[in-house]
Structure formats: structure tokens, C-alpha cells
PQR file of N, CA, C, O and H, with PARSE charges and radii, in Angstrom:
ATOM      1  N   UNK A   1      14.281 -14.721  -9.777 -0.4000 1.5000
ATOM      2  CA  UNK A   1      13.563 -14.625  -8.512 -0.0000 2.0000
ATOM      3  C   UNK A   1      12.098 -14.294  -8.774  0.5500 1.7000
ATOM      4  O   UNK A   1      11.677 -13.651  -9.736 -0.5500 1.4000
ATOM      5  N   UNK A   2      11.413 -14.798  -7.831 -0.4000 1.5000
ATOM      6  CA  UNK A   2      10.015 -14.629  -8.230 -0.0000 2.0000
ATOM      7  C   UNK A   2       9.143 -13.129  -6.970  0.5500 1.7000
ATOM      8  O   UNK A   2       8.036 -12.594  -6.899 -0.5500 1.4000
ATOM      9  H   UNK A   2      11.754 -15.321  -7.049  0.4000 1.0000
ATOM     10  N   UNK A   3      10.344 -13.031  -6.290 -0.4000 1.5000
ATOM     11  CA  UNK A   3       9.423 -12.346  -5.002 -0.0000 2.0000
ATOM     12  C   UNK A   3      10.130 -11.266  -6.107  0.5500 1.7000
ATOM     13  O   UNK A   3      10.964 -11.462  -6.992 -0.5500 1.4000
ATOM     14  H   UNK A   3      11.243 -13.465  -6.348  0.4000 1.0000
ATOM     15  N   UNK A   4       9.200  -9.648  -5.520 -0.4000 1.5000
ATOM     16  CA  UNK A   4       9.725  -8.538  -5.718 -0.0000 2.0000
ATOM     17  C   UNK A   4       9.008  -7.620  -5.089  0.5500 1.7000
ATOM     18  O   UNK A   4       7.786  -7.757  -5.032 -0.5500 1.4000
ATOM     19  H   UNK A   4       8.523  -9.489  -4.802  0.4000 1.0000
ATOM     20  N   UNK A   5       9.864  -6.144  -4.304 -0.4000 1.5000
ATOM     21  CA  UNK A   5      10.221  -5.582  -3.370 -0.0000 2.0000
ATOM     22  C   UNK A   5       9.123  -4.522  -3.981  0.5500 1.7000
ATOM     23  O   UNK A   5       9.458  -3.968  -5.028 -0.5500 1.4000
ATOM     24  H   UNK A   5      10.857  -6.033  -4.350  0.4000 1.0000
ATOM     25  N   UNK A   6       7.973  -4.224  -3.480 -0.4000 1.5000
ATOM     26  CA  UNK A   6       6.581  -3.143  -3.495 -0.0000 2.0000
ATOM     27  C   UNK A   6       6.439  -2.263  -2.636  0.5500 1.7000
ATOM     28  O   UNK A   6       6.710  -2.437  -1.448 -0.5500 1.4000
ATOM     29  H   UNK A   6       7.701  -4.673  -2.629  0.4000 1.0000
ATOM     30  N   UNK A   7       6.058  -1.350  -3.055 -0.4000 1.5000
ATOM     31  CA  UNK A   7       5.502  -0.299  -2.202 -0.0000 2.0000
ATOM     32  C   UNK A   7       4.293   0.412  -2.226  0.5500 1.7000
ATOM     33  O   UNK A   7       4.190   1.206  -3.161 -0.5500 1.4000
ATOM     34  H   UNK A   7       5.838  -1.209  -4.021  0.4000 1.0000
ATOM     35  N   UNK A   8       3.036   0.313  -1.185 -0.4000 1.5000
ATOM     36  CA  UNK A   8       1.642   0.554  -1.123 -0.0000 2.0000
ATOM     37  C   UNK A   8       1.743   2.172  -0.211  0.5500 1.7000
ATOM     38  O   UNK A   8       2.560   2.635   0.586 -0.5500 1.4000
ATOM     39  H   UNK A   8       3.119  -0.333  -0.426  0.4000 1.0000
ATOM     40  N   UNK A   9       0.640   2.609  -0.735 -0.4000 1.5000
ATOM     41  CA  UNK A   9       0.236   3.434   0.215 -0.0000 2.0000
ATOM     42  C   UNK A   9      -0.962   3.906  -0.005  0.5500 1.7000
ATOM     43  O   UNK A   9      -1.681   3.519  -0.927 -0.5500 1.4000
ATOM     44  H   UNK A   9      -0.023   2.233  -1.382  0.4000 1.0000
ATOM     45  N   UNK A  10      -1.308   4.904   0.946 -0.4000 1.5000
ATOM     46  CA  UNK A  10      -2.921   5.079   1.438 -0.0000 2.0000
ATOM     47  C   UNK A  10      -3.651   5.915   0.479  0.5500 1.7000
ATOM     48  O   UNK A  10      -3.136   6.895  -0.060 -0.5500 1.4000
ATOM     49  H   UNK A  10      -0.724   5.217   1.695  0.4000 1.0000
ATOM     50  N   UNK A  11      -5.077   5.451   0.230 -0.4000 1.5000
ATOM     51  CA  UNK A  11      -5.528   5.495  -0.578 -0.0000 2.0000
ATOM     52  C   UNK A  11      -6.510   7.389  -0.399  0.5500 1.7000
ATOM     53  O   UNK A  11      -6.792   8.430  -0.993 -0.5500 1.4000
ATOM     54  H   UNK A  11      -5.496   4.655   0.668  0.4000 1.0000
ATOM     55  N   UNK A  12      -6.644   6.528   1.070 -0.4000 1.5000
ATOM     56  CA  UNK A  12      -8.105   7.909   1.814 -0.0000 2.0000
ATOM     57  C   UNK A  12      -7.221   8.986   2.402  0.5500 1.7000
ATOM     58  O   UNK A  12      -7.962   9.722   3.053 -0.5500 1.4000
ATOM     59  H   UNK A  12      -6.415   5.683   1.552  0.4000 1.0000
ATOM     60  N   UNK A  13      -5.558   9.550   2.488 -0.4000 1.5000
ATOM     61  CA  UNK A  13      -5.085  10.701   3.017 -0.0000 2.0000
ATOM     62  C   UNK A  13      -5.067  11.829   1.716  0.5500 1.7000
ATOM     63  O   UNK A  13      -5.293  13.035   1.813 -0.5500 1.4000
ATOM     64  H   UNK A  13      -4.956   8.952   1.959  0.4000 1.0000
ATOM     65  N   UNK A  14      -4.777  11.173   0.653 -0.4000 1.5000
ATOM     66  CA  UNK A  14      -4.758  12.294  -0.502 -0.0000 2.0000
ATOM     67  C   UNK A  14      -6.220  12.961  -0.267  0.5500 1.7000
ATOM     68  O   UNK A  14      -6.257  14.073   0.259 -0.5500 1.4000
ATOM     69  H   UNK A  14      -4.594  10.193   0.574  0.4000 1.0000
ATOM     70  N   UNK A  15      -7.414  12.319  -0.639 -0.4000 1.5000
ATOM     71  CA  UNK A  15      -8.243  12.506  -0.510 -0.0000 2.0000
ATOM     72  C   UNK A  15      -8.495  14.222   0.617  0.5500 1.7000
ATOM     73  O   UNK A  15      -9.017  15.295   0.318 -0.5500 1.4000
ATOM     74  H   UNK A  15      -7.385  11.416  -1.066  0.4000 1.0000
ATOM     75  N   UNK A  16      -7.839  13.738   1.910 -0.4000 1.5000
ATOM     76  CA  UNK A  16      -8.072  15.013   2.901 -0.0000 2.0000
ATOM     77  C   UNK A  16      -7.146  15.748   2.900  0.5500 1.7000
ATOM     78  O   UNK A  16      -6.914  16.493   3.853 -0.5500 1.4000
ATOM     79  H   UNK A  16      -7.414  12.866   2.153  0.4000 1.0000
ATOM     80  N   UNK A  17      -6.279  15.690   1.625 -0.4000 1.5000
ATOM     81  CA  UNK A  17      -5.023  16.584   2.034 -0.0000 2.0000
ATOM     82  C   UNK A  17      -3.936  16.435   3.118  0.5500 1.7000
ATOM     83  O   UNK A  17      -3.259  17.411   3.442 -0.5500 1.4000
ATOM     84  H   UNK A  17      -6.468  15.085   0.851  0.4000 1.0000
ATOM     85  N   UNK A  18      -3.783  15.360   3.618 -0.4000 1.5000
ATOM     86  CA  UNK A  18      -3.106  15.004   4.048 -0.0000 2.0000
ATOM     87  C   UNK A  18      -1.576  13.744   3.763  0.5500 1.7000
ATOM     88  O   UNK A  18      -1.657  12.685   3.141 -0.5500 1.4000
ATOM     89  H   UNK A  18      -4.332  14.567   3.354  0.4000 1.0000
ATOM     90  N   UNK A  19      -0.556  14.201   4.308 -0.4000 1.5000
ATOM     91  CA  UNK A  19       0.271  13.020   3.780 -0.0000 2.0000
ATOM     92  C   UNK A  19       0.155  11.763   3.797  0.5500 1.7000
ATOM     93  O   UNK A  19      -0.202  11.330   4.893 -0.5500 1.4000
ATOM     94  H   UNK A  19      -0.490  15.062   4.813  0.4000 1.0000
ATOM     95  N   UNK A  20       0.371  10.761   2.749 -0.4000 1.5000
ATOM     96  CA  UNK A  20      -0.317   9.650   2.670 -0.0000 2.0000
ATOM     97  C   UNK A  20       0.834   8.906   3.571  0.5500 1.7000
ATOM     98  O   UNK A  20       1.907   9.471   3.779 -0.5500 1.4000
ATOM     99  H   UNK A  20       0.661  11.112   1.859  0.4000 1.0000
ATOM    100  N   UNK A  21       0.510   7.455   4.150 -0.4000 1.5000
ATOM    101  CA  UNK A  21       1.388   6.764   4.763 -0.0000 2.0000
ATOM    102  C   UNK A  21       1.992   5.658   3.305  0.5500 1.7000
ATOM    103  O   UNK A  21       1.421   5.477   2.230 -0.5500 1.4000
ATOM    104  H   UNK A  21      -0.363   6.997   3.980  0.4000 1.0000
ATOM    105  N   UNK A  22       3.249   5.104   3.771 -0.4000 1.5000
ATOM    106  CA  UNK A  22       3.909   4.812   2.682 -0.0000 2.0000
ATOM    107  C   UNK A  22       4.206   3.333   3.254  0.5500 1.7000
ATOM    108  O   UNK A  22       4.715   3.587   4.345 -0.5500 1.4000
ATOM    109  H   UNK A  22       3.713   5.251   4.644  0.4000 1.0000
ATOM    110  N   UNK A  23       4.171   1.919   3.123 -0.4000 1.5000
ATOM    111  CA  UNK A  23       5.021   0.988   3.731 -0.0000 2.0000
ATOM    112  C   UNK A  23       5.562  -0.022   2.471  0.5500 1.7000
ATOM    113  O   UNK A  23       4.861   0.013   1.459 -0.5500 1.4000
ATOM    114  H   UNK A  23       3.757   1.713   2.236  0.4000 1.0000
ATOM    115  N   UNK A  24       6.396  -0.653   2.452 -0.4000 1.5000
ATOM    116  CA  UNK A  24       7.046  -1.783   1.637 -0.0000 2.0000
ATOM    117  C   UNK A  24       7.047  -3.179   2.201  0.5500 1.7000
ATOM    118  O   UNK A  24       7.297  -3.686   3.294 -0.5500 1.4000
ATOM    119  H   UNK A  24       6.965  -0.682   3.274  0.4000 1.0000
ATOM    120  N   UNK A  25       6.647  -3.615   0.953 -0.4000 1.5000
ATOM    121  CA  UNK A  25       6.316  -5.607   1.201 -0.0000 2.0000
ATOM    122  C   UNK A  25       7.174  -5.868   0.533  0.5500 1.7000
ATOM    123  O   UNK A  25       8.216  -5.246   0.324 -0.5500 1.4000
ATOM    124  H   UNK A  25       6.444  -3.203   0.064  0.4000 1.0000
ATOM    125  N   UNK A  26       6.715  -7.087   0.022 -0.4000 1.5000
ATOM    126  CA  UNK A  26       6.890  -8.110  -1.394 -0.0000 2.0000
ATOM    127  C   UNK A  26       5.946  -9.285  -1.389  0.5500 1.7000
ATOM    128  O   UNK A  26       5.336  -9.923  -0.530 -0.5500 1.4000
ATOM    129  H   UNK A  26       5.869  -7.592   0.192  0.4000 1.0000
ATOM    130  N   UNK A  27       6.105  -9.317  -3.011 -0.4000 1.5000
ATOM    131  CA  UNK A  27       4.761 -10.700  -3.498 -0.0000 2.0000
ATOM    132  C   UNK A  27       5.604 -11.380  -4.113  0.5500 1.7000
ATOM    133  O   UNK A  27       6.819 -11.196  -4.047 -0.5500 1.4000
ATOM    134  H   UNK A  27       6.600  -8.799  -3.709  0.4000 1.0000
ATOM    135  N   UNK A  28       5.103 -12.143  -4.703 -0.4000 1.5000
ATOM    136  CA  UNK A  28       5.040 -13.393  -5.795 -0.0000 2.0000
ATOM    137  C   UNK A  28       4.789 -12.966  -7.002  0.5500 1.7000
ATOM    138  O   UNK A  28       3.667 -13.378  -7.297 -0.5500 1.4000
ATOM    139  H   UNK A  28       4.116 -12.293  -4.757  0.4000 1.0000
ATOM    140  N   UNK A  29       5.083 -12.570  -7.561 -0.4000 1.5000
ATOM    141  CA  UNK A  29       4.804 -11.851  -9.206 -0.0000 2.0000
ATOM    142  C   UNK A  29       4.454 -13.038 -10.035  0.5500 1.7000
ATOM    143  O   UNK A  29       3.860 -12.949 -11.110 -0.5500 1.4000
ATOM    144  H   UNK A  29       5.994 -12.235  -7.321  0.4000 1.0000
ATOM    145  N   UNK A  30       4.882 -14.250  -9.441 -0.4000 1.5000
ATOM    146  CA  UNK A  30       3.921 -15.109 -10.770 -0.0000 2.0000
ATOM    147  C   UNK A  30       2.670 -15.871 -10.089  0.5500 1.7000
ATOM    148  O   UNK A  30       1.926 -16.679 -10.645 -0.5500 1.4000
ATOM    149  H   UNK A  30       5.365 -14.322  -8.568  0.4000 1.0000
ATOM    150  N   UNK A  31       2.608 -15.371  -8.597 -0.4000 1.5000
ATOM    151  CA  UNK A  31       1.272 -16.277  -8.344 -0.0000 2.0000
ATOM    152  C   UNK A  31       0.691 -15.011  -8.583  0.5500 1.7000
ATOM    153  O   UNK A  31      -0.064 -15.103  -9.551 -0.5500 1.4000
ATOM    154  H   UNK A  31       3.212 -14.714  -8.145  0.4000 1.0000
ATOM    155  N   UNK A  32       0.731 -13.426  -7.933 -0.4000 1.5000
ATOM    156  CA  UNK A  32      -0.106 -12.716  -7.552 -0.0000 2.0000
ATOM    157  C   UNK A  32       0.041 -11.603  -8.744  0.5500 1.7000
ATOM    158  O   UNK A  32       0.818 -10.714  -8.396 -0.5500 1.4000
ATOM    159  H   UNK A  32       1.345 -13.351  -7.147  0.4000 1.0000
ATOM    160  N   UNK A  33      -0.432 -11.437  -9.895 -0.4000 1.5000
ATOM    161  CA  UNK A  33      -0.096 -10.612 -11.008 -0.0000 2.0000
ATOM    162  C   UNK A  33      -0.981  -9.462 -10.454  0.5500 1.7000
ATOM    163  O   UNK A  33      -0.348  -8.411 -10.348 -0.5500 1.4000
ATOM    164  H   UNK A  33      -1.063 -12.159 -10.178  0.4000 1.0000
ATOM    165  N   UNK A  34      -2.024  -9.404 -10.148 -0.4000 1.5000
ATOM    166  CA  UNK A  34      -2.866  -8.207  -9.990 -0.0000 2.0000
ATOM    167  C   UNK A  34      -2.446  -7.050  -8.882  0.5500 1.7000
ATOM    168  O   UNK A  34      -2.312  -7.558  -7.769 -0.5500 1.4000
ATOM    169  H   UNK A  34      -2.538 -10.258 -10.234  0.4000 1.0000
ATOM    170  N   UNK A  35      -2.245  -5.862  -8.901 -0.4000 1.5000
ATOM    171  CA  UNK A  35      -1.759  -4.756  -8.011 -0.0000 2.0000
ATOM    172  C   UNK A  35      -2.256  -5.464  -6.021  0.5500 1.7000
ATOM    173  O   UNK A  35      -3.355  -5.967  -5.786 -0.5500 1.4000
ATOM    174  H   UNK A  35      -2.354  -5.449  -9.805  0.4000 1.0000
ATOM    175  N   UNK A  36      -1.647  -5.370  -5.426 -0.4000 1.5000
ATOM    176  CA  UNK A  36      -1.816  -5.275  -4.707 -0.0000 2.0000
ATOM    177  C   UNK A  36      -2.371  -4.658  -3.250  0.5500 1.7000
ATOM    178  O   UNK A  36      -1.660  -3.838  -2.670 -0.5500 1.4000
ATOM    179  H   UNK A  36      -0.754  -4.961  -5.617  0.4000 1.0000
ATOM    180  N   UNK A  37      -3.565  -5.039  -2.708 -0.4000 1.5000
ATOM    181  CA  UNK A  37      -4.577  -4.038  -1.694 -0.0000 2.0000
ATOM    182  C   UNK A  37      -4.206  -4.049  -0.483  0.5500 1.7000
ATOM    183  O   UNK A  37      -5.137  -4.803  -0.201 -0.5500 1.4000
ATOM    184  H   UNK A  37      -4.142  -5.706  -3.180  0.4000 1.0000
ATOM    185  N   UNK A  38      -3.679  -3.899   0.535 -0.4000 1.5000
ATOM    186  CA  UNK A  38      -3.951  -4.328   1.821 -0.0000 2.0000
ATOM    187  C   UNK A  38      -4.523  -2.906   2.902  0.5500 1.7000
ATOM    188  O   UNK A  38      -4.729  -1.764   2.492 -0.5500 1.4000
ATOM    189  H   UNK A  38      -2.923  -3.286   0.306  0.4000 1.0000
ATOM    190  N   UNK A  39      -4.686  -3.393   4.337 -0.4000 1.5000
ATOM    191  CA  UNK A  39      -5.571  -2.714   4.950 -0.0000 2.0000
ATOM    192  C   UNK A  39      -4.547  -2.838   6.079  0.5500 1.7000
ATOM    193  O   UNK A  39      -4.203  -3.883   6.632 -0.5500 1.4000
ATOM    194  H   UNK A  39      -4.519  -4.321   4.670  0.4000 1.0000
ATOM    195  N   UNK A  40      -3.934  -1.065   6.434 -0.4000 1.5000
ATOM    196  CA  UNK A  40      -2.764  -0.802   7.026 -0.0000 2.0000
ATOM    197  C   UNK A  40      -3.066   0.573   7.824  0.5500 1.7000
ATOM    198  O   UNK A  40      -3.969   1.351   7.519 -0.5500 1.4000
ATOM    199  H   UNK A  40      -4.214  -0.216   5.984  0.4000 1.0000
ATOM    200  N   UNK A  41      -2.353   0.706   8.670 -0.4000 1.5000
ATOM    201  CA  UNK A  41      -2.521   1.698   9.849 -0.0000 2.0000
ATOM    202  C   UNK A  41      -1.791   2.803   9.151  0.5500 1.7000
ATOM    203  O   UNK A  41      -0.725   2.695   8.546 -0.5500 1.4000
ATOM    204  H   UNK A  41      -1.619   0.073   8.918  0.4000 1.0000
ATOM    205  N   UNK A  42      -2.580   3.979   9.335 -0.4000 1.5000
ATOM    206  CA  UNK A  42      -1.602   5.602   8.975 -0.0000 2.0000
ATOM    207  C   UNK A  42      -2.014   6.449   9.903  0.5500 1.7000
ATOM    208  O   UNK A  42      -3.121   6.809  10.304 -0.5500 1.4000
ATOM    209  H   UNK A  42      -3.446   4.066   9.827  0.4000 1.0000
ATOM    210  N   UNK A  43      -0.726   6.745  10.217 -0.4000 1.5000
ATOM    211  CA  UNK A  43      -0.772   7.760  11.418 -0.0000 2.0000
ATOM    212  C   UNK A  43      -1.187   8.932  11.650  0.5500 1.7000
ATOM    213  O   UNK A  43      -1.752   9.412  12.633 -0.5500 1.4000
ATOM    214  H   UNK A  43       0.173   6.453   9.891  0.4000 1.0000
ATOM    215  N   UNK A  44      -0.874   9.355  10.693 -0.4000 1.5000
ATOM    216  CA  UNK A  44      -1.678  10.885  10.003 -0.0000 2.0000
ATOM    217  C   UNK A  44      -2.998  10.516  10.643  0.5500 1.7000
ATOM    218  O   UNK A  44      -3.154  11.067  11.732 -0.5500 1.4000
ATOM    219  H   UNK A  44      -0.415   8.964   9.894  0.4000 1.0000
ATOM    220  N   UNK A  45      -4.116   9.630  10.208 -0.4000 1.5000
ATOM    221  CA  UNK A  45      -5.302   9.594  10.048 -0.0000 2.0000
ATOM    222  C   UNK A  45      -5.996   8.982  11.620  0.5500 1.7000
ATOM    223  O   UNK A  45      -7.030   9.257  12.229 -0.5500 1.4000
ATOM    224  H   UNK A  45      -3.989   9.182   9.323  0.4000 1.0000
ATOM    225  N   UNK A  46      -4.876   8.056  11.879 -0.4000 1.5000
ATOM    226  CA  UNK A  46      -5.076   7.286  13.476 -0.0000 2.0000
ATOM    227  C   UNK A  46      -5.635   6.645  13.428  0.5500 1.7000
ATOM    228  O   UNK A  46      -6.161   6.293  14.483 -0.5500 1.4000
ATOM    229  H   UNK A  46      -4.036   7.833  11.385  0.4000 1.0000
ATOM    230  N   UNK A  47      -6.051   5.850  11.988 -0.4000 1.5000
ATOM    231  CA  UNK A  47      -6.753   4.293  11.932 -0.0000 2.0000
ATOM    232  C   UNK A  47      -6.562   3.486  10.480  0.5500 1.7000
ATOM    233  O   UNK A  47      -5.977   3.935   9.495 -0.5500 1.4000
ATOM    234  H   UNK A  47      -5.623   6.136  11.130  0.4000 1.0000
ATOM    235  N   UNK A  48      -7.067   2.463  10.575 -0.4000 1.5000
ATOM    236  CA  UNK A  48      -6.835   1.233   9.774 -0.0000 2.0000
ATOM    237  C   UNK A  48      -7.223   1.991   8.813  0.5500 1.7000
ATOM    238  O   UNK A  48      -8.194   2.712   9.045 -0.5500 1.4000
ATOM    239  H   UNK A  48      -7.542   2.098  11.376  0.4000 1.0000
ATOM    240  N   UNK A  49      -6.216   2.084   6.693 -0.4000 1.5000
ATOM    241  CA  UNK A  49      -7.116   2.346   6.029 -0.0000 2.0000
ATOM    242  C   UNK A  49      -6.559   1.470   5.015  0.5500 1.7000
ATOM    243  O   UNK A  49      -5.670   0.739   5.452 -0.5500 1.4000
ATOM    244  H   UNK A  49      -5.428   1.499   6.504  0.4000 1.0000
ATOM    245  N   UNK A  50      -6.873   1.319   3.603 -0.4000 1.5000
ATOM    246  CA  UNK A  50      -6.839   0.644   2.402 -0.0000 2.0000
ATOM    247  C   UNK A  50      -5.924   1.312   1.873  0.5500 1.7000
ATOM    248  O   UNK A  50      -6.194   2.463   1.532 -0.5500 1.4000
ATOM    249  H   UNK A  50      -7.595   1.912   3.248  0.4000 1.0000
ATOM    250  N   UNK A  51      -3.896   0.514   1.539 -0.4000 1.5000
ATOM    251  CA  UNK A  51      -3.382   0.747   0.568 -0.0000 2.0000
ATOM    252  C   UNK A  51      -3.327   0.073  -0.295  0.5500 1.7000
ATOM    253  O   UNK A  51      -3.504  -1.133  -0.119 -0.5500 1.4000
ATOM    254  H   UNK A  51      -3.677  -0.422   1.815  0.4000 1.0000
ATOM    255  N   UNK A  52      -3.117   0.481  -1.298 -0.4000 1.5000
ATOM    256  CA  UNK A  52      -2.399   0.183  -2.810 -0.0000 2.0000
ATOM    257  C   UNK A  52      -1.385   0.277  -3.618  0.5500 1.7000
ATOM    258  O   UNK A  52      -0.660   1.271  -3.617 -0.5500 1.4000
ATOM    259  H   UNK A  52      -2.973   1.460  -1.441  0.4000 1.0000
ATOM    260  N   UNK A  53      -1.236  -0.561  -4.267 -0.4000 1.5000
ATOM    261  CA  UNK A  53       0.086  -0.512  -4.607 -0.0000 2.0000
ATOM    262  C   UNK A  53       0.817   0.425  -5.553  0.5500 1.7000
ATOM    263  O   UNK A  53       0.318   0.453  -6.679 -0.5500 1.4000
ATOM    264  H   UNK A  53      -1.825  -1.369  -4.267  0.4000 1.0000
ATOM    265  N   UNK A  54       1.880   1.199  -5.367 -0.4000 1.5000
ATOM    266  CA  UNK A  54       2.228   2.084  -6.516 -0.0000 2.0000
ATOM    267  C   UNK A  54       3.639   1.499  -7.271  0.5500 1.7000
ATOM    268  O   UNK A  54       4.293   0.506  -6.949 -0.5500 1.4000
ATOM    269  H   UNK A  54       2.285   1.176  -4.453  0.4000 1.0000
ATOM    270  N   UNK A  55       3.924   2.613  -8.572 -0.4000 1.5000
ATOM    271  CA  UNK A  55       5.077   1.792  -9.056 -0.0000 2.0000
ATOM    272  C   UNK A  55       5.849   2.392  -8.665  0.5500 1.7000
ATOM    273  O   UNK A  55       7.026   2.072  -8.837 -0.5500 1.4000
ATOM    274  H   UNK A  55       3.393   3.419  -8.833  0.4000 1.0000
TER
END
């Protein structure tokens, strides 16, 4: 299989001490090799911020 099951989270809550928001995707591991960024809502914070991907 080429998809596989990721999990990102927020980049800017550690930062304030706060709990980071956590959500799960999946990619393409042979188109998309590089970690994955996207720009996702956390509630903690009450607006759009930049996760990343962890292992």
C-alpha cells in the first residue's frame, strides 16, 4: 500500500504552554516523501495554525 495513516499537530501551542491540537490524515509515501505541513484549526488557541507532522 502506498497511503499511510499520519498524525500532525500544532506547531504555535507548545510554544504558549498550551495543549497542542492533534488530528490524523494520510499521504502517499511515494509521491509525498517530505514531512508533512498543513494549516488547521486548534481550539485551545481559536484560530487557524500550522501543523506538522510527527512520528
Amino acid at each position: 500500500m502506498a497511503r499511510e495513516v499520519i498524525t500532525i499537530e500544532c506547531t504555535e501551542a507548545r510554544k504558549l504552554g498550551k495543549s497542542p491540537s492533534r488530528y490524523t490524515t494520510s499521504r502517499n509515501k511515494k509521491l509525498q516523501t517530505e514531512k508533512t505541513e498543513l494549516k488547521k484549526y486548534n481550539p485551545a488557541l481559536r484560530r487557524h495554525t500550522l501543523h506538522k507532522e510527527i512520528k
